[in-house]
Every structure is written in structure tokens, then in C-alpha cells.
KEZA-555560 format. One record per residue (C-alpha): residue number from 1; x, y, z. Coordinates in Angstrom, 1 decimal, m for minus. Last residue first. Layout:
REM KEZA-555560
<NUM,<X,Y,Z>>
...
***
This chain:
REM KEZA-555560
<332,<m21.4,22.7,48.3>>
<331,<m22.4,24.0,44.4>>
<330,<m19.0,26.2,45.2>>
<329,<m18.1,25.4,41.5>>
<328,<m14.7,24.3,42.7>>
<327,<m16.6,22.1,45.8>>
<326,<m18.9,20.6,43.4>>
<325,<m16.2,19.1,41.5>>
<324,<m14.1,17.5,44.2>>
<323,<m17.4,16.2,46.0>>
<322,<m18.4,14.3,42.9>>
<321,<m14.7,13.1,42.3>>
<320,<m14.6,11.6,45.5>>
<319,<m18.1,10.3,45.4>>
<318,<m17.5,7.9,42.1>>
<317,<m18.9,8.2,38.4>>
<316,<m18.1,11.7,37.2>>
<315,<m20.1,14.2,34.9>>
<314,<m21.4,15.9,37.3>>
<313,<m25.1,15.5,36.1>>
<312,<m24.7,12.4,35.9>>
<311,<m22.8,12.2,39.3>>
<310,<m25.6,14.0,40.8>>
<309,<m28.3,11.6,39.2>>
<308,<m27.0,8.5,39.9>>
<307,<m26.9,9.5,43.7>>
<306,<m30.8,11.0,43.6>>
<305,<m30.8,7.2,42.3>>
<304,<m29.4,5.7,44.8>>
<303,<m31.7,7.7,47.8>>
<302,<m34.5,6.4,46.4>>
<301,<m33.5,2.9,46.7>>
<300,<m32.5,3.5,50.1>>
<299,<m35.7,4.9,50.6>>
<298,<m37.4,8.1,51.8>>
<297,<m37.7,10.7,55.2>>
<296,<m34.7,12.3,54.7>>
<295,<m32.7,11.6,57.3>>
<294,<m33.5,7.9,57.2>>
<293,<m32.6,7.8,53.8>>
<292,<m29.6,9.5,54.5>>
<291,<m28.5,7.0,57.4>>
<290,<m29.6,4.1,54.9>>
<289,<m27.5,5.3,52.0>>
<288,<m24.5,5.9,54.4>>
<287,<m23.2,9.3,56.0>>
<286,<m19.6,10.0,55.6>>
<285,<m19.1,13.4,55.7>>
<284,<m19.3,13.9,51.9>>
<283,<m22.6,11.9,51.6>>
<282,<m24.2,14.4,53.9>>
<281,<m23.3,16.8,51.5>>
<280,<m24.6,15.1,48.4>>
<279,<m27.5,14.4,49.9>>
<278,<m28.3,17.7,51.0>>
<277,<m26.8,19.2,47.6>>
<276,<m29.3,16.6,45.8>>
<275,<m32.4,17.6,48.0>>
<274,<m31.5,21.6,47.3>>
<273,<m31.3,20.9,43.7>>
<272,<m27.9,20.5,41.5>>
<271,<m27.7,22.6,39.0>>
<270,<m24.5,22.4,36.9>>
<269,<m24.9,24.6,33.4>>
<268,<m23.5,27.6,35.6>>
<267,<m20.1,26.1,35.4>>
<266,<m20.1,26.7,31.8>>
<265,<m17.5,29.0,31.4>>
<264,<m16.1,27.5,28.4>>
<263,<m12.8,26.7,30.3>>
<262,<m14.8,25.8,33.0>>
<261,<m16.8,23.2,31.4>>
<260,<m14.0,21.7,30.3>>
<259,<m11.5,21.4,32.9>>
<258,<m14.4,19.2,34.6>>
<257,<m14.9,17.2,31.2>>
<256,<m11.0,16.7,31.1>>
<255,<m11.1,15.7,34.6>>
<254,<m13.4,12.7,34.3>>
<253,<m11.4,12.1,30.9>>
<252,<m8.3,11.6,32.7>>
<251,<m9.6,9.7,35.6>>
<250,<m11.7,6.8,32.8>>
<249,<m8.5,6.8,31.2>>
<248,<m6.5,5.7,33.9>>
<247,<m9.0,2.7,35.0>>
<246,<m9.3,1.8,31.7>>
<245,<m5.0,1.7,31.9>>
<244,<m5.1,m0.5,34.9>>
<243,<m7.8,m2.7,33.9>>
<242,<m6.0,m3.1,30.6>>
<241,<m2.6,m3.9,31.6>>
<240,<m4.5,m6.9,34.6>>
<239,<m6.0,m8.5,31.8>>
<238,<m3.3,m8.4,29.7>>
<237,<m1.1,m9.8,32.5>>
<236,<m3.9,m12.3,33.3>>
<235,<m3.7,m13.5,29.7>>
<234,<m6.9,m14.3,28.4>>
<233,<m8.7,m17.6,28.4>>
<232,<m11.3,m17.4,31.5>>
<231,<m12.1,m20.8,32.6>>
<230,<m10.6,m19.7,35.9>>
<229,<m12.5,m16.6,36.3>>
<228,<m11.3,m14.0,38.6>>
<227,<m9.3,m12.0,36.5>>
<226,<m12.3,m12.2,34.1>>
<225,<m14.5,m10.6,36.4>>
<224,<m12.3,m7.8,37.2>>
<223,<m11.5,m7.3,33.0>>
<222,<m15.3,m6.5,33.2>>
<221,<m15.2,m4.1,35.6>>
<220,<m12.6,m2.2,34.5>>
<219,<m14.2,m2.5,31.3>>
<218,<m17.3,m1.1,32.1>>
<217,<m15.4,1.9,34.0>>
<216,<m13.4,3.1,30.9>>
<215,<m14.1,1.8,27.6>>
<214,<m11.1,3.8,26.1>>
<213,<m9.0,1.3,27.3>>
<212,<m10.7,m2.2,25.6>>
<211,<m11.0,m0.4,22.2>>
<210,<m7.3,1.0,22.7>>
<209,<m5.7,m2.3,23.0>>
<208,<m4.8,m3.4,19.7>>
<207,<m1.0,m5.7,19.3>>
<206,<m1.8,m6.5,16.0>>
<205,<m1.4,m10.5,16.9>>
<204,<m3.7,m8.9,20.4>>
<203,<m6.7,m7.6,18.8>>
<202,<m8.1,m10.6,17.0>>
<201,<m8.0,m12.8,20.3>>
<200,<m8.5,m10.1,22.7>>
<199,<m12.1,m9.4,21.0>>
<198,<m13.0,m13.4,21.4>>
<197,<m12.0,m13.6,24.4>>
<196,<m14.2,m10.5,25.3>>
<195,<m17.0,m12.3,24.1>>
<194,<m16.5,m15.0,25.8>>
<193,<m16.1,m13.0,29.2>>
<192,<m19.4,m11.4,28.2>>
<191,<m21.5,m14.7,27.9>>
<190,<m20.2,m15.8,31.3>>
<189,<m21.0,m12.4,32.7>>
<188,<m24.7,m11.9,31.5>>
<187,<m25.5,m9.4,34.1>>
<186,<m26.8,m7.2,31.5>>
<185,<m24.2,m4.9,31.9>>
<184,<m21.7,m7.7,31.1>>
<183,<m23.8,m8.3,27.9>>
<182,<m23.5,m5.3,26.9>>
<181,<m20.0,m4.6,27.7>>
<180,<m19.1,m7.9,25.7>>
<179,<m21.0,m6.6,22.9>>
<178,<m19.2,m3.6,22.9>>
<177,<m15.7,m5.0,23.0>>
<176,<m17.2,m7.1,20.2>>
<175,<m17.8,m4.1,18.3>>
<174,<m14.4,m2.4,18.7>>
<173,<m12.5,m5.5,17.5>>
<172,<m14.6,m6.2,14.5>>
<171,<m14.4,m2.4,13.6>>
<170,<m10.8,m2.0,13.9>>
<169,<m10.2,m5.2,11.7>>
<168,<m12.3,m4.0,9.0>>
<167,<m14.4,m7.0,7.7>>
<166,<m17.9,m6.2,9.3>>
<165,<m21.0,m8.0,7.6>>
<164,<m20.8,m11.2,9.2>>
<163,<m20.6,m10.0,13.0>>
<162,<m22.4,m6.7,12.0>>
<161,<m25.4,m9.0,12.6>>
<160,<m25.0,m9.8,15.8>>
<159,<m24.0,m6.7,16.5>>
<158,<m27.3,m4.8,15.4>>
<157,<m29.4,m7.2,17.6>>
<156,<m26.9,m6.6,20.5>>
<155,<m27.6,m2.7,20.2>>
<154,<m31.3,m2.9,19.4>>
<153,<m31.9,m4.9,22.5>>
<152,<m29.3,m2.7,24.6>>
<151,<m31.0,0.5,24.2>>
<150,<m28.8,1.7,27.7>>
<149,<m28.5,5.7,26.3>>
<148,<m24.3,4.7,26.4>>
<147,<m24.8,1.7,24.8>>
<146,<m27.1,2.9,22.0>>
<145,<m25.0,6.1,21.5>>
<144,<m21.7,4.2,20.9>>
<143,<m23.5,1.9,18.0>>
<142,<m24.6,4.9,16.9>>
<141,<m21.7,6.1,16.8>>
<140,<m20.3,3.4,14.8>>
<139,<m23.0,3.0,12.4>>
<138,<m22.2,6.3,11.4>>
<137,<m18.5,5.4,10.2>>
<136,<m20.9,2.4,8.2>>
<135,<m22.5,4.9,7.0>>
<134,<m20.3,7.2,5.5>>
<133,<m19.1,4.1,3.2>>
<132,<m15.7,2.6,3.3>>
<131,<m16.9,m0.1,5.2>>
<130,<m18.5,m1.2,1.9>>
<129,<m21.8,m3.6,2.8>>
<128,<m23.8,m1.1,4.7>>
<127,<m27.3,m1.6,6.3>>
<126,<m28.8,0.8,8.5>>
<125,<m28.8,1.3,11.8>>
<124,<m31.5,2.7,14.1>>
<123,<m31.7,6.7,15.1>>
<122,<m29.6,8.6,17.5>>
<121,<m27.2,9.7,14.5>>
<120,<m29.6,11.8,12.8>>
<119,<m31.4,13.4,16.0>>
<118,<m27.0,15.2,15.8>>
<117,<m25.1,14.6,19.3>>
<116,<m25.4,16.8,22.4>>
<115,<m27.7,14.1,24.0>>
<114,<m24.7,11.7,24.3>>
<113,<m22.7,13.9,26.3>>
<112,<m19.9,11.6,27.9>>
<111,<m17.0,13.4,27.1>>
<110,<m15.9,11.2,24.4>>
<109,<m19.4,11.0,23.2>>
<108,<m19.3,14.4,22.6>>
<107,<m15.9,14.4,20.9>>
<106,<m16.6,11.1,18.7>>
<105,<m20.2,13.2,17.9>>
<104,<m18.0,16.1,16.6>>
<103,<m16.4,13.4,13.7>>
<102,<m19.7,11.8,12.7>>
<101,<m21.1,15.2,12.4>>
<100,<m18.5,16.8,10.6>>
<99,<m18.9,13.7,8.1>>
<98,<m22.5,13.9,7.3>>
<97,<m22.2,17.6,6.7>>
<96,<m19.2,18.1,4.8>>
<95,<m20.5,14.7,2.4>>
<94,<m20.2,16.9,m0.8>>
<93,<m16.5,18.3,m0.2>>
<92,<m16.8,21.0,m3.5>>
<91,<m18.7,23.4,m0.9>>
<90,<m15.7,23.5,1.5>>
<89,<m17.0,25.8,4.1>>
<88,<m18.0,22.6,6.5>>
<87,<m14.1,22.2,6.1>>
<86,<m14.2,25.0,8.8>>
<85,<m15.4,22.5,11.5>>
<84,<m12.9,20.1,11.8>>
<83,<m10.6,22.7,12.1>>
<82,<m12.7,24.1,15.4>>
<81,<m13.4,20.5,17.3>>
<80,<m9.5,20.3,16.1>>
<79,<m9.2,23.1,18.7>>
<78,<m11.0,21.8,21.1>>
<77,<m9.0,18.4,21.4>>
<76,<m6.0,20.7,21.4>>
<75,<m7.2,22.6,24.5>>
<74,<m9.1,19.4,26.2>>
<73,<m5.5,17.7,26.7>>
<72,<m5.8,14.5,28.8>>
<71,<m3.0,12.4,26.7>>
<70,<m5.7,10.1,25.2>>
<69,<m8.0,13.2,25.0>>
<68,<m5.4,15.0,22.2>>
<67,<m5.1,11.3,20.0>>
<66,<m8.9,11.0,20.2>>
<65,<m8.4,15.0,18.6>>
<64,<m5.4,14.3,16.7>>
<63,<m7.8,11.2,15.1>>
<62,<m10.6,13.4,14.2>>
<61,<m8.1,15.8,12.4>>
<60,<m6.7,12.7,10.4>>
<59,<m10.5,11.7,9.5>>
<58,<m11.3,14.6,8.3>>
<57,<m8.1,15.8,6.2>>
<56,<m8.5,12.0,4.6>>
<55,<m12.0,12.9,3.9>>
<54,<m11.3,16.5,2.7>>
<53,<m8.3,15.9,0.1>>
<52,<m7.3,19.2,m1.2>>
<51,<m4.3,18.0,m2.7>>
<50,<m2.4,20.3,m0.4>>
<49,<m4.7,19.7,2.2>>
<48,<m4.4,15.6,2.2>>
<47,<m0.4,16.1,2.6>>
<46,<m0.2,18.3,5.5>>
<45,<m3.3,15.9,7.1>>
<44,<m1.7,13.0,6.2>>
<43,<2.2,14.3,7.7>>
<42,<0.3,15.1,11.0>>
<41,<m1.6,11.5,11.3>>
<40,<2.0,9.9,11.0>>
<39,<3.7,11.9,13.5>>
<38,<0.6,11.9,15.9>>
<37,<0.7,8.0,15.6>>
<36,<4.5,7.8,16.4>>
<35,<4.0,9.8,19.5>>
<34,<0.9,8.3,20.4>>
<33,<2.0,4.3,20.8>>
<32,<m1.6,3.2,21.6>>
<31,<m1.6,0.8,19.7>>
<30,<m5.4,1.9,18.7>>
<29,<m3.0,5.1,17.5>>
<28,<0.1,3.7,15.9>>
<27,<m2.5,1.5,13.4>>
<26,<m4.2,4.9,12.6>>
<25,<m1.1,6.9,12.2>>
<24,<0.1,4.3,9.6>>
<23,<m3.6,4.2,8.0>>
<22,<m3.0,7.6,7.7>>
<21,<0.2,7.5,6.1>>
<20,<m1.2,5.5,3.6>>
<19,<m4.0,8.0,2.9>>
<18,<m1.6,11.2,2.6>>
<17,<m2.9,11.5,m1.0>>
<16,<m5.7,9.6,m1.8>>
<15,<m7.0,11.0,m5.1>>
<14,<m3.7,13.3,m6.0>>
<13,<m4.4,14.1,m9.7>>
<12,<m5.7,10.3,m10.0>>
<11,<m1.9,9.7,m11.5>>
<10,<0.1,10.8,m8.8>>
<9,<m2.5,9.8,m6.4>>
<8,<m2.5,6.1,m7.6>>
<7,<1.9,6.6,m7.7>>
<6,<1.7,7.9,m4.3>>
<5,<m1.0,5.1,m3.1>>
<4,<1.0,2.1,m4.4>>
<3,<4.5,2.2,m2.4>>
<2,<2.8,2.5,0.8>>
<1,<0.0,0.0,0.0>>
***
């Protein structure tokens, strides 16, 4: 491929040019080897602009932005938010629209905001045969949207089917890491753990980990489960490398959407009521689910899901983070 794609875009008046150093950078990245990946995406985005390539100069800005959160840096993830944006000004790039959104719903989904994506993308799937095809990068997010808004039926249905139909090695991996999830959430753990051996065993000959990393918590959790199963296939070192780095990821972008929302001055988009700030409070000196409920004349139950709710709304997932970002905005 490297030797072919200059002489193709020599002769297609530079059609694919900066591709094959793309799929370099790409490779690098779900390696997670950064440095080398944000070399390679660089040199395809230099190359795709001076043949006015606006796909390649897409996807290559959408990677330095994953590339930009996998180092904790909301600044430069921000700005290629920005460049991704001004291609929308590019009238002879016909599928600006489609792919702009795909690109900006990676950030919001990134940051945990799946209701900031476009109506288009929260709707079913839809068939594609060529992977190549804007709608099979679609299927992706929704894919990511289903799991994250808990429509697990059509998730797993979709799946199971993208099982024959998806031939991209990327895409196999980071589908069964979702089905895995699912299931796992479903409290299906012996189906999950097959899943997941599956996944590890057509990630690791290309040495792939970033599908199981970037999946934060659910992984953590997952890769927790396997550890303790015997039957369990999979390396315990692997397992072991990827609970610690999900469990890295998931504190980098917990921070990333606190620096965030104050770098846009959004602190006033937190409001917390008086009954959650109570809670909240008590839950800060040490008071348990039953003590509070007690206190407050309701249910344990009751009482977990006022929880749910403050840390959704706070973008974290654990009390000491909860308390940490409450306290900056003074919401405590």
C-alpha cells in the first residue's frame, strides 16, 4: 500500500494522498503508541490539504483529537473541534455535513454527552456492505450512542449481525468489546467474558488495546471478572494492563470534562437541587445510603438514584470526584 498510493495519487491528480500514512497513524494510535501515531496523522493531514483531500483531512483531524484526550489535553482536542469544523466551508467536499457530524459526535461521546449529538445519528442502523461508506462510520456512533443511552436490545441485535458484515479489523474489534460490555451490563457475565476472548483474540497479533482502554469503568469491571475466572482464556497480565489503563482513562477524561466546562464558562450549566446538595453533602461526611434515607424521610432505593443523578449530572462516576467538582463550582 505504501509504495502504491503515491503513484494512484500521482496519477488520479492526487485521489488519496496522505491515505497510507493515515492508515500508519491509525495503526500507531489503537496501539496506543501516540507519538508515532501523531507523527503519522500530521504528515496525512499536510499532505491531504495540499491536494485538497477532505475525507483523509477529516478523518486525520478526528484522530489528533482522540489522540489529544488520550493524553488528557481538552485545549488541542478543542481546537481540532474548530478545524474540523471549517471544512463545513468547503462546498466541493459533498458529504461536509454527514462527516462533521460523525467526527463532533466522537468528541461528545468522548466526554460523555450523548444528547449533544445530531437526532440523525440517534436513530436505528442501517445496512452497509462497503466499510468505506459514510454509513458504516455512522453505524459506529450509533453503536456508541445505543450503549451509552442503555437500548441494549437494538444494540446486541445490530451486533449480531455486524458479525458477518464487518471486515475492518478496527471495527470487529471495537464491536465485540461492545458486545461484551453489553452483555456484562446485562449481568450476563459468562457470555461477556466469551466475548471478550473473542475481542483479545483478534486484537492482540496486532498488538490493539485501545477499544478495551477507552471503555473506561465497564471495562474495569469486566476485565475484574475475568481475572477471577478460571475458565477465562486471556492472559492475566493483559488482563491486569488493561484494567489499569481503563482505570487511567476513565480519571483523565473525568477531569478533562471538569477542565471543560470551566474553560467554556459553563459552570452555571450544573444545578444541583437543594435535595441533591443535602445528599450530596451528607454523603461527603460519611453518612451511608440508609442514614440519609432515614434523614430524609425516603428509601435506600431512592436515595441511589438522587446519587446517579448527581454524578450524571457531574459528569463523574464515584463520590470523590463528585465532591471535588462541586466544591470548585462552590455547588457545596
Amino acid at each position: 500500500m505504501s509504495r502504491a498510493i503515491p503513484h494512484i495519487s500521482h496519477v488520479a491528480n492526487g485521489c488519496l494522498h496522505g491515505f497510507d500514512d493515515l492508515a500508519r497513524g491509525e495503526l500507531f494510535f489503537y496501539r496506543r503508541e501516540m507519538a508515532s501515531a501523531e507523527q503519522y496523522v500530521k504528515q496525512a493531514l499536510g499532505k491531504a490539504r495540499t491536494a485538497n483531500q477532505y475525507d483523509i483531512q477529516n478523518r486525520a483531524m478526528l484522530y489528533l483529537m482522540q489522540i489529544s484526550f488520550a493524553r488528557g489535553d481538552i485545549k488541542t482536542a478543542n481546537e481540532m473541534l474548530q478545524q474540523l469544523k471549517l471544512l463545513l466551508d468547503e462546498k466541493d467536499y459533498a458529504s461536509r455535513y454527514e462527516a462533521f457530524d460523525i467526527a463532533s459526535s466522537h468528541y461528545y461521546l468522548t466526554l460523555g454527552q450523548p444528547e449533544e449529538i445530531p437526532d440523525w445519528l440517534k436513530r436505528g442502523f442501517v445496512p452497509c456492505a462497503n466499510p468505506a461508506f459514510i454509513e458504516n462510520f455512522a453505524n459506529h456512533i450509533k453503536a456508541q450512542y445505543h450503549y451509552l443511552t442503555k437500548r441494549y436490545d437494538e444494540l446486541l441485535a445490530f451486533l449480531e449481525n455486524a458479525r458477518e458484515s464487518q471486515n475492518l479489523l478496527i471495527g470487529k474489534i471495537v464491536y465485540r468489546v461492545l458486545e461484551a460490555l453489553t452483555l456484562y451490563r446485562l449481568k450476563q457475565k459468562d457470555r461477556a467474558i466469551i466475548v471478550l476472548e473473542e475481542a483479545y483474540a483478534i486484537a492482540e497479533p496486532n498488538k490493539i488495546i485501545v477499544p478495551f482502554t477507552q471503555s473506561s469503568k465497564d471495562m474495569r469491571r469486566l476485565t475484574a471478572a475475568a481475572l477471577k475466572d478460571e475458565k477465562c482464556a486471556i492472559p492475566v497480565q493483559w488482563l491486569e494492563n488493561i484494567n489499569r489503563k481503563s482505570s487511567a482513562y476513565t480519571r483523565r477524561i473525568e477531569h478533562l470534562v471538569a477542565e471543560n466546562l470551566t474553560e467554556r464558562g459553563a459552570e452555571d450549566e450544573i444545578a444541583l437541587t437543594k435535595r441533591e446538595i443535602e445528599i450530596l453533602k451528607d454523603l461527603s461526611n460519611g453518612a451511608s445510603r440508609a442514614e440519609i434515607a432515614e434523614r430524609h424521610g425516603t428509601s435506600p432505593g431512592a436515595v441511589k438514584m438522587s446519587i446517579n443523578i448527581i454524578y450524571e449530572k457531574l459528569h463523574t462516576n464515584n463520590l470523590v470526584n463528585a465532591v471535588r467538582i462541586a466544591t470548585d463550582r462552590k455547588l457545596i
